[in-house]
Structures are given as structure tokens and as C-alpha cells.
SEVEXKOL-895857 format. One record per residue (C-alpha): residue in three letters; residue number from 1; x, y, z; chain. Coordinates in Angstrom, 1 decimal. Layout:
residues N
+------+-----+--------+--------+--------+------+
: code : pos :     xx :     yy :     zz : unit :
+------+-----+--------+--------+--------+------+
:  ALA : NUM :      X :      Y :      Z :    A :
...
+------+-----+--------+--------+--------+------+
This chain:
residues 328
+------+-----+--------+--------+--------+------+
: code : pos :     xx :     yy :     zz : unit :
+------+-----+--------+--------+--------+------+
:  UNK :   1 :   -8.2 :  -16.6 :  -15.7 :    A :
:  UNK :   2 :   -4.7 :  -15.0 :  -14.3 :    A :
:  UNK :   3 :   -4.0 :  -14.4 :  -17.8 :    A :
:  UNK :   4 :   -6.8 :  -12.0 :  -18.4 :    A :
:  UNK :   5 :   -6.8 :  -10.6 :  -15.0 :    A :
:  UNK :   6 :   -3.0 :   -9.8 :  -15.2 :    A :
:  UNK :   7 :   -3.4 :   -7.7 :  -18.6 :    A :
:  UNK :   8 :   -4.5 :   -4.2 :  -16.4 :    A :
:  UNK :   9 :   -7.1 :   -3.4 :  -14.1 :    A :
:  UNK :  10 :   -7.0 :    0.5 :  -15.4 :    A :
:  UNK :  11 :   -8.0 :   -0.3 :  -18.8 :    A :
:  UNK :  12 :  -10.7 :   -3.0 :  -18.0 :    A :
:  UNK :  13 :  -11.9 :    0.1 :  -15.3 :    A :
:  UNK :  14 :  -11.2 :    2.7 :  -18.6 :    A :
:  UNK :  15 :  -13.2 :    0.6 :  -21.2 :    A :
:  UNK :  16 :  -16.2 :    0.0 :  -18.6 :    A :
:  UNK :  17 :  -16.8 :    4.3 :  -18.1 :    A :
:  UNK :  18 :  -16.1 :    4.6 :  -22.3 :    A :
:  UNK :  19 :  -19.2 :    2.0 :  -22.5 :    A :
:  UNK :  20 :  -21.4 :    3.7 :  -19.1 :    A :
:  UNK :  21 :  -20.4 :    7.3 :  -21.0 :    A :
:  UNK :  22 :  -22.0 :    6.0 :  -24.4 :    A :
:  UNK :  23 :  -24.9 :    4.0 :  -23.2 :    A :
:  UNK :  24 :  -26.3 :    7.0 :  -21.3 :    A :
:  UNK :  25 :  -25.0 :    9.4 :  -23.9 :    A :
:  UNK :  26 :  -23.4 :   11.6 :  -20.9 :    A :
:  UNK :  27 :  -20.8 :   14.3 :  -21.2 :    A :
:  UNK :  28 :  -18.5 :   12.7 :  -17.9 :    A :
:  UNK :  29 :  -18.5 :    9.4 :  -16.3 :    A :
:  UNK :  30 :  -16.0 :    9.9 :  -13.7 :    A :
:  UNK :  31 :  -15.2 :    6.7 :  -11.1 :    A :
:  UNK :  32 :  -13.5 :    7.4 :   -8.1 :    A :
:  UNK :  33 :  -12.4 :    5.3 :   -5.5 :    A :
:  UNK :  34 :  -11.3 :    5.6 :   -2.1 :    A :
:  UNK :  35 :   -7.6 :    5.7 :   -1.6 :    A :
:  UNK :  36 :   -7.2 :    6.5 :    2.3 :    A :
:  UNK :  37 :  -10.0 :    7.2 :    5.1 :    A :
:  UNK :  38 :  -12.3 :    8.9 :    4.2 :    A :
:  UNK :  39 :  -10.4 :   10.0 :    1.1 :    A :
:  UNK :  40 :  -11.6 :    9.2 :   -2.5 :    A :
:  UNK :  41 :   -9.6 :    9.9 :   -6.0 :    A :
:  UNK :  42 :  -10.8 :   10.1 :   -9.5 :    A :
:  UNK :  43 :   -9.6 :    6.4 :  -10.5 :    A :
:  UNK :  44 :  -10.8 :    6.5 :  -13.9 :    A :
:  UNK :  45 :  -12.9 :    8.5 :  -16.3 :    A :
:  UNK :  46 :  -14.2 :    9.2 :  -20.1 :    A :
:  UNK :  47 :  -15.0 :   12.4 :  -20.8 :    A :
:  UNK :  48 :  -15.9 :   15.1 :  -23.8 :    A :
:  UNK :  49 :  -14.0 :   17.2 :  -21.7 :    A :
:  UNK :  50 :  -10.6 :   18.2 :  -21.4 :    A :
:  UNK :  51 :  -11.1 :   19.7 :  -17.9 :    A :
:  UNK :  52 :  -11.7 :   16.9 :  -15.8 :    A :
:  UNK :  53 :   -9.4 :   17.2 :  -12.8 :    A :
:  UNK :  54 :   -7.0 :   14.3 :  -12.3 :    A :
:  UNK :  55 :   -5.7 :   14.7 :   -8.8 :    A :
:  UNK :  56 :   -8.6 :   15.8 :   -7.2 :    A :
:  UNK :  57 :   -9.2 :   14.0 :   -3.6 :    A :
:  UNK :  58 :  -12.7 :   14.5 :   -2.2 :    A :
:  UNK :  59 :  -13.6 :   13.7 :    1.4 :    A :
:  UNK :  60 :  -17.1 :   12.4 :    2.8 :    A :
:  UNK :  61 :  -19.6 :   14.9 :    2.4 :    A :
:  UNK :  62 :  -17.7 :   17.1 :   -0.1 :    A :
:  UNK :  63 :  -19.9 :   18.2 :   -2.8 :    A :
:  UNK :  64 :  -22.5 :   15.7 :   -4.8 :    A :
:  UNK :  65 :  -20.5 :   12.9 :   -4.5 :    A :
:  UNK :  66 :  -19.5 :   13.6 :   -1.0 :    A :
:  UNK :  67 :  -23.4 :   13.3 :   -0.1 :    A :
:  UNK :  68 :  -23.4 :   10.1 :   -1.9 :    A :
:  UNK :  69 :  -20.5 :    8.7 :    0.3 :    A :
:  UNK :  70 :  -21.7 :    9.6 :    3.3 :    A :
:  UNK :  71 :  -25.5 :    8.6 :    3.3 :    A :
:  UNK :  72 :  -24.7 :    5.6 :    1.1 :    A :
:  UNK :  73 :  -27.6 :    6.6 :   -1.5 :    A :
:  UNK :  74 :  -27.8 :    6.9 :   -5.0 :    A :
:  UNK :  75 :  -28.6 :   10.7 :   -6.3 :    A :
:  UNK :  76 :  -30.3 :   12.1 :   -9.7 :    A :
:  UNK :  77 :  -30.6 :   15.4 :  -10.7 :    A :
:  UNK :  78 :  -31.9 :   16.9 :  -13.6 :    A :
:  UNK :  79 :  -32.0 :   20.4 :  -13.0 :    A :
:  UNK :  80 :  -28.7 :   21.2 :  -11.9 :    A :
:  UNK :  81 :  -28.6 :   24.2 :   -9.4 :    A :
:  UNK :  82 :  -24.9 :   24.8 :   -8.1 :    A :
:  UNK :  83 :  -26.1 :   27.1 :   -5.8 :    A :
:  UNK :  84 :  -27.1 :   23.7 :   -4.0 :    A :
:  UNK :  85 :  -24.3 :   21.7 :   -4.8 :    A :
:  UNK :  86 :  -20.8 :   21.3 :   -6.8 :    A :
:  UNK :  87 :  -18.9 :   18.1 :   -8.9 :    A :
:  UNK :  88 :  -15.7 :   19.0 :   -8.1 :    A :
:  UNK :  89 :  -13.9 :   16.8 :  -10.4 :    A :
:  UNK :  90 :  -13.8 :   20.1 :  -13.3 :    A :
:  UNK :  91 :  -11.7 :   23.1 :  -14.0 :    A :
:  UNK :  92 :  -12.8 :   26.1 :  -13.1 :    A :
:  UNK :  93 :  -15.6 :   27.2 :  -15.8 :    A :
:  UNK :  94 :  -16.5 :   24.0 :  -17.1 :    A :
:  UNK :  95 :  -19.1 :   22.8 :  -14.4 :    A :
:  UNK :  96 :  -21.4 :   25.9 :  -15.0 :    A :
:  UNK :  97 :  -21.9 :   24.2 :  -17.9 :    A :
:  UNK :  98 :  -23.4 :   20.7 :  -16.5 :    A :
:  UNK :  99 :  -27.1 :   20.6 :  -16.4 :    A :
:  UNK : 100 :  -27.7 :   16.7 :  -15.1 :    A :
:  UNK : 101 :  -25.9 :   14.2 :  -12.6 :    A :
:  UNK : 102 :  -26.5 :   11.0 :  -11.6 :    A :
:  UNK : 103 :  -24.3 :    9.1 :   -9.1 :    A :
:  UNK : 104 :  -23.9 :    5.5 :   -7.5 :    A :
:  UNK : 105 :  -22.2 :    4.2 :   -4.6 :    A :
:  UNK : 106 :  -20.2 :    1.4 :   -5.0 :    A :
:  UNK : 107 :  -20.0 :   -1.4 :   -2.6 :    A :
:  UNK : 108 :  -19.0 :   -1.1 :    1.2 :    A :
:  UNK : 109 :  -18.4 :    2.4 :    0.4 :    A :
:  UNK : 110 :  -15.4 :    2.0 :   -1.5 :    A :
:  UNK : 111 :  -16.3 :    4.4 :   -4.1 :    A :
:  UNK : 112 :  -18.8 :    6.2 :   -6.6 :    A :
:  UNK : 113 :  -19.4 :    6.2 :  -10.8 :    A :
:  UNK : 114 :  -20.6 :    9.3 :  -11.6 :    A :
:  UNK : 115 :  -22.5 :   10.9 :  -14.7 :    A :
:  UNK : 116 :  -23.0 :   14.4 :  -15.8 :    A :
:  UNK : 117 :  -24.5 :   16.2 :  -19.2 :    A :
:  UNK : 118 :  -25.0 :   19.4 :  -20.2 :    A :
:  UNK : 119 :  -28.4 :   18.3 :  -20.9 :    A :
:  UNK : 120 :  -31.5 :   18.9 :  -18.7 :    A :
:  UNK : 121 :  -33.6 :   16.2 :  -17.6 :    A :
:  UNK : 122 :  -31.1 :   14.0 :  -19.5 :    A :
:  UNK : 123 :  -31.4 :   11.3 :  -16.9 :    A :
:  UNK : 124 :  -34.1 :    9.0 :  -15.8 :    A :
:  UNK : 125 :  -35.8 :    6.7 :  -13.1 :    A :
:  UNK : 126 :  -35.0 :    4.3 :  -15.5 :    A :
:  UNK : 127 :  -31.6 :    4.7 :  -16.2 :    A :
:  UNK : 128 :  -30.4 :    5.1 :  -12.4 :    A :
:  UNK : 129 :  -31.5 :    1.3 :  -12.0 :    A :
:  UNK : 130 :  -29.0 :    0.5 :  -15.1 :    A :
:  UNK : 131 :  -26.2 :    2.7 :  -13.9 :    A :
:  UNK : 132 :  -27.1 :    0.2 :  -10.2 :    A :
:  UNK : 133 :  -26.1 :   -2.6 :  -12.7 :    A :
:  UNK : 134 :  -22.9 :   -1.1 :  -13.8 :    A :
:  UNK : 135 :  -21.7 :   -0.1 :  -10.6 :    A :
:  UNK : 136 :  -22.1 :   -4.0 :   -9.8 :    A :
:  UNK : 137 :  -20.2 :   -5.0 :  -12.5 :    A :
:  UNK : 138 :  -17.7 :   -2.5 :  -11.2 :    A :
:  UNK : 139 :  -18.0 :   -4.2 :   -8.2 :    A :
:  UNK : 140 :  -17.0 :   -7.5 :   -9.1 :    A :
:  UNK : 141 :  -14.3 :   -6.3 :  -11.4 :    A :
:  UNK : 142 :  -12.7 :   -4.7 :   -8.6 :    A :
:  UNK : 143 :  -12.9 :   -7.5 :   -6.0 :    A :
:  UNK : 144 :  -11.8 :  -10.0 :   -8.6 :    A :
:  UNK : 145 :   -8.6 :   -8.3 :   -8.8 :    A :
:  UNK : 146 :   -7.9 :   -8.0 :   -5.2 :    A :
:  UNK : 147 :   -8.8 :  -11.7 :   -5.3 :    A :
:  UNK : 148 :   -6.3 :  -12.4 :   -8.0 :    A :
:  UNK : 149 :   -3.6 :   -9.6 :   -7.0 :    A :
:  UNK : 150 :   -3.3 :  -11.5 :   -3.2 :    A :
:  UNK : 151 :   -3.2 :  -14.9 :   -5.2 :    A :
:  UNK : 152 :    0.0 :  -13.5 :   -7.1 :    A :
:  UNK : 153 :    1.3 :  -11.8 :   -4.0 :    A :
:  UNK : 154 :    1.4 :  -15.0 :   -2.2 :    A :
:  UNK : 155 :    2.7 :  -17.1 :   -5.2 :    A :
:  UNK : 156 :    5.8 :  -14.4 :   -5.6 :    A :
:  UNK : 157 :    6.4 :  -14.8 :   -1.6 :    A :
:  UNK : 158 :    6.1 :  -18.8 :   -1.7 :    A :
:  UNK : 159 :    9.1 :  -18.4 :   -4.5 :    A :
:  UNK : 160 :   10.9 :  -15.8 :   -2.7 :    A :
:  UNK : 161 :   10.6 :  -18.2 :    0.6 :    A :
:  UNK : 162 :   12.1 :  -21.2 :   -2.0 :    A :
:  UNK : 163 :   15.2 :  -19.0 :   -2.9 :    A :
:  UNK : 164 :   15.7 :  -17.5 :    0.6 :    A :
:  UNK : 165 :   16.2 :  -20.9 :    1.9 :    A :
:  UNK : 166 :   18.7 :  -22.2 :   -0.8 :    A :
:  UNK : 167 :   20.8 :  -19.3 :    0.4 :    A :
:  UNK : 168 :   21.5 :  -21.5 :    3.7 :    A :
:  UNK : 169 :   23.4 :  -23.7 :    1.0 :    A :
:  UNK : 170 :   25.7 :  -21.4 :   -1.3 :    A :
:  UNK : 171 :   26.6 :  -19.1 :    1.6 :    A :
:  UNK : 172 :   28.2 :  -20.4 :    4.8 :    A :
:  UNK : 173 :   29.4 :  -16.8 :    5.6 :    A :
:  UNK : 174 :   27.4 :  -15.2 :    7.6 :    A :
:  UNK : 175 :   28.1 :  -11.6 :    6.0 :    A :
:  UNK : 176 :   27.8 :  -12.9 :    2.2 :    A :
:  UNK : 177 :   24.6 :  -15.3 :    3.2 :    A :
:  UNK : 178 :   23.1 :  -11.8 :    4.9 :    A :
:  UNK : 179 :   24.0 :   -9.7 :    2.2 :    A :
:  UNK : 180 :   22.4 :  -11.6 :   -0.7 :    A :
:  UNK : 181 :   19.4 :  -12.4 :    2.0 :    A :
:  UNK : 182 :   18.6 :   -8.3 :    2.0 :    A :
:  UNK : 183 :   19.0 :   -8.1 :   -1.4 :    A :
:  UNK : 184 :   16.9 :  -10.8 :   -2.2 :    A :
:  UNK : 185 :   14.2 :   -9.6 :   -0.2 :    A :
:  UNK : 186 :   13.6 :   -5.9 :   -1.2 :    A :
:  UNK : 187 :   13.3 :   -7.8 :   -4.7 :    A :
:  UNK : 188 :   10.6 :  -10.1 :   -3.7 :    A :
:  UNK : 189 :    8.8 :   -7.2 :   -1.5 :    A :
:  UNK : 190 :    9.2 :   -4.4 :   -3.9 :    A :
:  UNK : 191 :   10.8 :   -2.3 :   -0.4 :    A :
:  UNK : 192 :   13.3 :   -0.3 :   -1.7 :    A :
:  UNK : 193 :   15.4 :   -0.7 :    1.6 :    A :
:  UNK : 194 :   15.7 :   -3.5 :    3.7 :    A :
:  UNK : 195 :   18.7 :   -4.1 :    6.6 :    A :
:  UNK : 196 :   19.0 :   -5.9 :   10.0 :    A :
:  UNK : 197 :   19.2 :   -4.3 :   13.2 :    A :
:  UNK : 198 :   20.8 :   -6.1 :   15.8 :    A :
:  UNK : 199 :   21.5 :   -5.4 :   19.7 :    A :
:  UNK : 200 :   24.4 :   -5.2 :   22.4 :    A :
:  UNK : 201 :   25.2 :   -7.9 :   24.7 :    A :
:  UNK : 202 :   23.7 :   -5.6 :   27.3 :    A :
:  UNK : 203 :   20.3 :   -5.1 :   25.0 :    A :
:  UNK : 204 :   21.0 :   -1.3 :   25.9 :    A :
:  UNK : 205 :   21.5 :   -0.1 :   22.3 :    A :
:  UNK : 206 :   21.4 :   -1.7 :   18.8 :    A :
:  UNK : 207 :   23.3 :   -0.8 :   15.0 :    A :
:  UNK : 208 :   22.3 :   -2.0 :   11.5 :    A :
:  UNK : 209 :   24.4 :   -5.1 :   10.9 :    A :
:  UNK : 210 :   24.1 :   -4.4 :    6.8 :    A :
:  UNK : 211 :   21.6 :   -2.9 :    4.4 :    A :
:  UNK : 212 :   21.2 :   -3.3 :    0.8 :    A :
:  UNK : 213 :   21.7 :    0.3 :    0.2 :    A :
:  UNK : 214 :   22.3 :    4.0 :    2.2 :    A :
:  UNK : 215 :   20.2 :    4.2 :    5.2 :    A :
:  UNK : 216 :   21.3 :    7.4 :    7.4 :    A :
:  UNK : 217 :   21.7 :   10.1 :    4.7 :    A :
:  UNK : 218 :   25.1 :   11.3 :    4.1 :    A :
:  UNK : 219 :   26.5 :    9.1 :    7.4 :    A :
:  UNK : 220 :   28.0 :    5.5 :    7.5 :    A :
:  UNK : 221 :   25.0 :    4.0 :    9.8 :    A :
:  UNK : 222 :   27.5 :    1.0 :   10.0 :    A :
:  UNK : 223 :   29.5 :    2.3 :   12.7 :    A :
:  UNK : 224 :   26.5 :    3.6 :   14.6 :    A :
:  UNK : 225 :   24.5 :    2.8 :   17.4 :    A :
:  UNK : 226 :   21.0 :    3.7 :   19.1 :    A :
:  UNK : 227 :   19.8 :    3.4 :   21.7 :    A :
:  UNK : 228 :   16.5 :    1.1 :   22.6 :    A :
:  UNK : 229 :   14.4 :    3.9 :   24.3 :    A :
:  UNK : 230 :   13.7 :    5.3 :   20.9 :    A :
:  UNK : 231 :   11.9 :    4.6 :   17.4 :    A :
:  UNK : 232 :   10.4 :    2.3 :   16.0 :    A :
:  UNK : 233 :   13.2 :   -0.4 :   15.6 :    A :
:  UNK : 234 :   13.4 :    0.0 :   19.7 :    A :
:  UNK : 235 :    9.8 :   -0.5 :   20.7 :    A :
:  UNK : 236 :   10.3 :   -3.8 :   18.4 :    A :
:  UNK : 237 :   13.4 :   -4.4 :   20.2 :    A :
:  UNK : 238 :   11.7 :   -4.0 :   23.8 :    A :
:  UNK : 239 :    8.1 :   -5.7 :   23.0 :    A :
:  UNK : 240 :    9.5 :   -8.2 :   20.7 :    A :
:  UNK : 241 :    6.1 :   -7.4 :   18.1 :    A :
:  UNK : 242 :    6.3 :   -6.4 :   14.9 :    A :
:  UNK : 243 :    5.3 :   -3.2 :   13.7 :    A :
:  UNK : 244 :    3.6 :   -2.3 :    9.9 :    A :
:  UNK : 245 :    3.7 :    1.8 :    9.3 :    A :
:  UNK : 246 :    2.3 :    4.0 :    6.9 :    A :
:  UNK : 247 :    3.4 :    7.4 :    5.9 :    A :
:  UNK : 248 :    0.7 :    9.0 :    7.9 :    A :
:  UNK : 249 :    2.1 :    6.7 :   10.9 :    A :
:  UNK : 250 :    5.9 :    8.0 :   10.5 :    A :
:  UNK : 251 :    4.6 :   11.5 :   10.6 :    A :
:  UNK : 252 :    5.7 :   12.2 :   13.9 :    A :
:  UNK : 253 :    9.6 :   12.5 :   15.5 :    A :
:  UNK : 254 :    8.9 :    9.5 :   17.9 :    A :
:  UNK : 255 :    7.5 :    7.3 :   14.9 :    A :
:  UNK : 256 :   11.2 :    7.4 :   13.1 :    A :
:  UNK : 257 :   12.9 :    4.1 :   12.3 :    A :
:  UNK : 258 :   16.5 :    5.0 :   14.3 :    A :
:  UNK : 259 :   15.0 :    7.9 :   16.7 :    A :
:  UNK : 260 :   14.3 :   11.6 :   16.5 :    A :
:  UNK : 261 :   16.9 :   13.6 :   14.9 :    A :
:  UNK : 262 :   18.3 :   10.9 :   12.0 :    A :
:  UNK : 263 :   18.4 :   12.1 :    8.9 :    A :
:  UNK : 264 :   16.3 :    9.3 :    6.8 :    A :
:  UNK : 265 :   14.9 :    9.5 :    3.7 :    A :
:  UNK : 266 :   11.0 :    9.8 :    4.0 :    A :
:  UNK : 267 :    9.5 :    6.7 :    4.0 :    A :
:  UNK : 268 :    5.8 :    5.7 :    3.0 :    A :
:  UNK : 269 :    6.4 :    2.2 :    4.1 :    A :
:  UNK : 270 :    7.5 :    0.3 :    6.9 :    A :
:  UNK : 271 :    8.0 :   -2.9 :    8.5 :    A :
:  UNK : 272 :    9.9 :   -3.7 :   11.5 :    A :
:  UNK : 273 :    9.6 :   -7.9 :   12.4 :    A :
:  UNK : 274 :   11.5 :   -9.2 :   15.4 :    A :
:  UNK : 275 :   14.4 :  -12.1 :   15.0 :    A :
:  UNK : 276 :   14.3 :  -14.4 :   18.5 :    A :
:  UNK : 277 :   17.5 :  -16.0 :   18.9 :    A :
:  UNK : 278 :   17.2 :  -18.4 :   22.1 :    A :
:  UNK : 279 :   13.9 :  -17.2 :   22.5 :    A :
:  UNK : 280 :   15.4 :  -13.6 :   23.1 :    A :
:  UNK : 281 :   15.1 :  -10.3 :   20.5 :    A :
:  UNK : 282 :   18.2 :  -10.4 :   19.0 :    A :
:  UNK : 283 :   17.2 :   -8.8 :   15.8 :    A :
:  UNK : 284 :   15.3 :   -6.7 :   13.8 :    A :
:  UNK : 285 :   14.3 :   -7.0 :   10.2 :    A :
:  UNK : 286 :   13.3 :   -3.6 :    8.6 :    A :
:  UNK : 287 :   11.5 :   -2.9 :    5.3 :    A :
:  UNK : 288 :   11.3 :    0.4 :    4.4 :    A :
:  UNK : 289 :    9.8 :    2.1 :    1.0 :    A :
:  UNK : 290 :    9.7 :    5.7 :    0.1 :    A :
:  UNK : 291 :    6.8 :    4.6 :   -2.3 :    A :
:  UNK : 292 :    4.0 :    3.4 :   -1.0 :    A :
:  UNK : 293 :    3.7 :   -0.8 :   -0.5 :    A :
:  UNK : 294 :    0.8 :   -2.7 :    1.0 :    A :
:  UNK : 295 :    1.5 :   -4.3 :    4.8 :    A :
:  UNK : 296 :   -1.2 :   -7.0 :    4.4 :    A :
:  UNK : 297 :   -1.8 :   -9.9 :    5.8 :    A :
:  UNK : 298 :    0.5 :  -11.4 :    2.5 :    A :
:  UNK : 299 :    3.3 :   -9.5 :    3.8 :    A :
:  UNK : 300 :    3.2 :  -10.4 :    7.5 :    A :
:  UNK : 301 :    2.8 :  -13.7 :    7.3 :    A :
:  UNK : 302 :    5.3 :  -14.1 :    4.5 :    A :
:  UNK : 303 :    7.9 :  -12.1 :    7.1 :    A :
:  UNK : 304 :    7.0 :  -13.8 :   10.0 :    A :
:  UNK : 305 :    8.0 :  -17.3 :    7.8 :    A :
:  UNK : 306 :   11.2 :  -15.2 :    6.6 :    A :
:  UNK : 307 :   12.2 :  -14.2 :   10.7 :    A :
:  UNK : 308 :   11.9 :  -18.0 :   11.6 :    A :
:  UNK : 309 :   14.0 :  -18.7 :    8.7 :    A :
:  UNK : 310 :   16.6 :  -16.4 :    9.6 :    A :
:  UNK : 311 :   16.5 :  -17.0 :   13.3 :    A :
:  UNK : 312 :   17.4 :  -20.9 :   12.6 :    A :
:  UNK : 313 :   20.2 :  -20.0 :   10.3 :    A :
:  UNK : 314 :   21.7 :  -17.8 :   12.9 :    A :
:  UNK : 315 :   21.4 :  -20.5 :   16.0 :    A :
:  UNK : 316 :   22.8 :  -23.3 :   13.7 :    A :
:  UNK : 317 :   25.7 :  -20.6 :   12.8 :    A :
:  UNK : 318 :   25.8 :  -19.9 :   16.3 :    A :
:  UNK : 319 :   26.1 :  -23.7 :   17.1 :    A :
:  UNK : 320 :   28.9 :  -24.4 :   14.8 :    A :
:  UNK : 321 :   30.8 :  -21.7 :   16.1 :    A :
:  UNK : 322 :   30.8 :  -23.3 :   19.3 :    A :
:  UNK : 323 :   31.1 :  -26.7 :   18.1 :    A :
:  UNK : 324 :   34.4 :  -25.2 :   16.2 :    A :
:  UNK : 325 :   35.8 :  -23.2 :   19.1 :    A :
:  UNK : 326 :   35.8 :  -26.5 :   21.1 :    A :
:  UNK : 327 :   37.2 :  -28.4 :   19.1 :    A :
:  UNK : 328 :   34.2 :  -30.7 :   18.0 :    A :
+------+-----+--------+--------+--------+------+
């Protein structure tokens, strides 16, 4: 079953509007799905046309298939007035041409399959109850994969947790055992960044101990240090709760990772998860992504299991050193 399901969601969603186009002999089928709130993008689409508009976003109420978002009904018309209504999802010109459209909602509001011709009347009572059955289909499809996809996720985290913790063994050294740790978890998180922040003695400011690549444009963030009463990575210091940012989150100064006024490149993605040392915040572990990356509840409970992990190594390390500098 993973086997199928991992061949490509897009072309099982592709060959499903190629078959809905044909069966009702339509001149668009056009599926889009909602990609923020209250936002909805063409996902997929067959079409006669070479006008369909690929990057178009349409909001709740916005045109036909706005109306069908919003009131959560199926629509059919057969005598296309546009004096009344607009697609949306054509070029300018083409849509004078489209005489019929019939439209579904998909489940829990998470989208709408659409149909047009340049036919009148093309569409019936009849066919509206077979374009239902479709849309279910689509249904399923679509929440099999997210099934599936969160199956993988956790199976690529459950390896990633294996390796992490084989690094306690090949690296006594603190800065080659958190070097290969960073490393090895932008690979299993997909985060293009990743470092640790850590805090003075006082808990007055904190400084990225490493990163696994440049975090402050242009400046060695090494040698820096900021203070707790700003971004992100000091509200996590102070509450000691993780935070899980979007782009739309980060949009504003006080949102930034290091504070207002650091140059960082613009992130889509972010996670800040606290490292308690002694039952104090010691430490920060930060995952950021200038693509977008999903903060489920995969990831946070995978980096609440990786915090623990690293909090453990770091008291044992911290107990050695002790045990070494008496003399035990």
C-alpha cells in the first residue's frame, strides 16, 4: 500500500480531472484546494485550454467557486451570465467563452472540483450527483495520503531518533557530538538551518553555541550575544515552551528569531524547543526553513524526544566533568 501511495499524489489528483474532464465531456475541470485560511489554489487541472491560470489564489466568497466555499453547496449553471458571476481561474478573454459550470465542495471545506463548457445546458441534475461521487473519491484520495505521508513522517523521525542517539557513542566531544547532532537533524527535518542557543550564567542574554550553516547574514553570530527580552528564542528562553512559526507569524519585528534589527534570512518556518538542564532553560533548539515545512504534531513530538535526548547527554557531560575535575 506505501508503495502505491508513495508514487505521487499530483498525478493520481491529474489522472482523476483527465477522467472527470472526459466523462462529462467538459472544456475545464479545475481542482483547487485550500492552501492557507481562507485561501484556495488551483491544485490540479485538465483542460482544452491553454489559459487556465496556474497561480491563481481565490478567497471565500470570490467568484463561483468562492460562493461554493463559503455556503458549502454544490452549484450548476447552464446559462452562464458573467454579469452575475466570474471563474477566475482563466486568462483574460477565454471565460467569455464558457457557457456552463458545475462545482462541488469537497469535504470539511478543504476545497472544490470544478467544470465548465462552452456549451449551454451542457450539464445536468443527473450529472451533479456523479460529479458528488467524484469529489468523494477525491476525498479519500486526499486523506489517504495525509494518512500515509504522517505514517512516513514518523517512520523517518523514529530513524532519525535511532542515529541521534548513536551519536552519544562516536562523539565524546561535546563540539564534534553537537556538530554532527545539527547536521543530522536539518537532514531528518528537511529545515535548512538548525543551531543551539544557549544562555549566560546570569540568564540575562544568550549566543548560538553552533549552527550547521550562516545564520546572521554577513556577521559571525558566534561571537554574539542577545539579549532575553527579545525574539522568539527569548520568550522560549523566559517561558521555557516551545514555539512553532509560520511565515505569516514571523511577519512582524518582535516575531524575529535573534530580535528586531538582525539581519536573517526570511524564514517560512520555525521551531524554537527548550533544552532543561537541572530542570532549568539552559537551551534552545532552533529550526528554521526559508521554504515552507509542516510544525505538526510529527514534528513536536519528534523534538520534544530529541530536547530530552540532548538534555541527558549534556548533564552526563556535565557530570563527568565534575567527576574529572575532582579527581574521580
Amino acid at each position: 500500500m506505501t508503495t502505491l501511495i508513495s508514487l505521487d499524489k499530483q498525478t493520481y489528483l491529474d489522472q482523476i480531472l483527465r477522467i472527470v474532464c472526459n466523462v462529462f465531456d467538459a472544456h475545464s475541470a479545475v481542482l483547487f484546494l485550500q492552501v492557507g485560511e481562507d485561501q484556495y489554489r488551483i491544485n490540479s487541472f485538465f483542460s482544452l485550454s491553454d489559459s487556465i491560470r496556474h497561480d491563481v489564489i481565490l478567497t471565500t466568497g470570490t467568484g463561483l467557486t468562492g460562493w461554493i466555499i463559503r455556503n458549502n453547496k454544490p452549484l450548476l449553471i447552464n446559462n452562464f451570465d458573467r454579469a452575475k458571476g466570474h471563474l477566475g481561474y482563466y486568462a483574460a478573454g477565454e471565460e467569455s467563452e464558457i457557457r456552463a459550470f458545475m462545482g462541488c465542495p469537497l469535504d470539511q471545506g478543504l476545497g472544490v472540483l470544478c467544470l465548465d463548457s462552452k456549451r449551454t445546458y451542457s450539464f445536468s441534475d443527473k450529472d451533479q450527483k456523479i460529479l458528488h461521487q467524484f469529489v468523494r473519491l477525491v476525498d479519500t484520495l486526499i486523506a489517504e495520503f495525509k494518512h500515509l505521508t504522517a505514517e512516513c513522517t514518523e517512520q523517518r523521525f523514529y530513524q532519525g531518533l535511532k542515529l541521534l542517539c548513536e551519536l552519544h557513542d562516536k562523539f565524546s566531544s561535546w563540539l564534534a557530538y553537537l556538530t554532527n547532532f545539527l547536521s543530522l537533524l536539518s537532514g531528518v527535518t528537511g529545515f535548512s538551518h538548525c543551531f543551539l542557543a544557549v544562555c549566560d550564567a546570569q540568564g540575562k542574554f544568550f549566543s548560538v553555541e553552533s549552527s550547521n550553516k550562516e545564520l546572521v547574514l554577513g556577521v559571525d553570530e558566534l561571537n554574539q550575544q542577545f539579549t532575553m527580552e527579545n525574539g522568539l528564542i527569548g520568550w522560549v528562553f523566559r517561558n521555557g515552551a516551545p514555539i512553532f512559526a509560520s511565515k505569516k507569524d514571523l511577519s512582524s519585528p518582535s516575531a524575529s528569531l535573534l530580535g528586531p534589527g538582525v539581519p536573517l534570512p526570511d524564514f517560512a518556518s520555525v521551531a524554537c524547543v527548550p533544552v532543561a538542564i537541572h530542570k532549568r532553560t539552559r537551551g534552545v533548539i532552533v529550526l528554521a526553513s526559508v521554504t515552507p515545512q509542516s510544525t505538526g504534531r510529527e514534528l513536536r513530538a519528534f523534538l520534544k524526544i530529541v530536547a530530552s535526548n540532548l538534555s541527558i547527554f549534556l548533564e552526563n557531560l556535565y557530570l563527568r566533568n565534575r567527576l574529572t575535575c575532582s579527581g574521580g
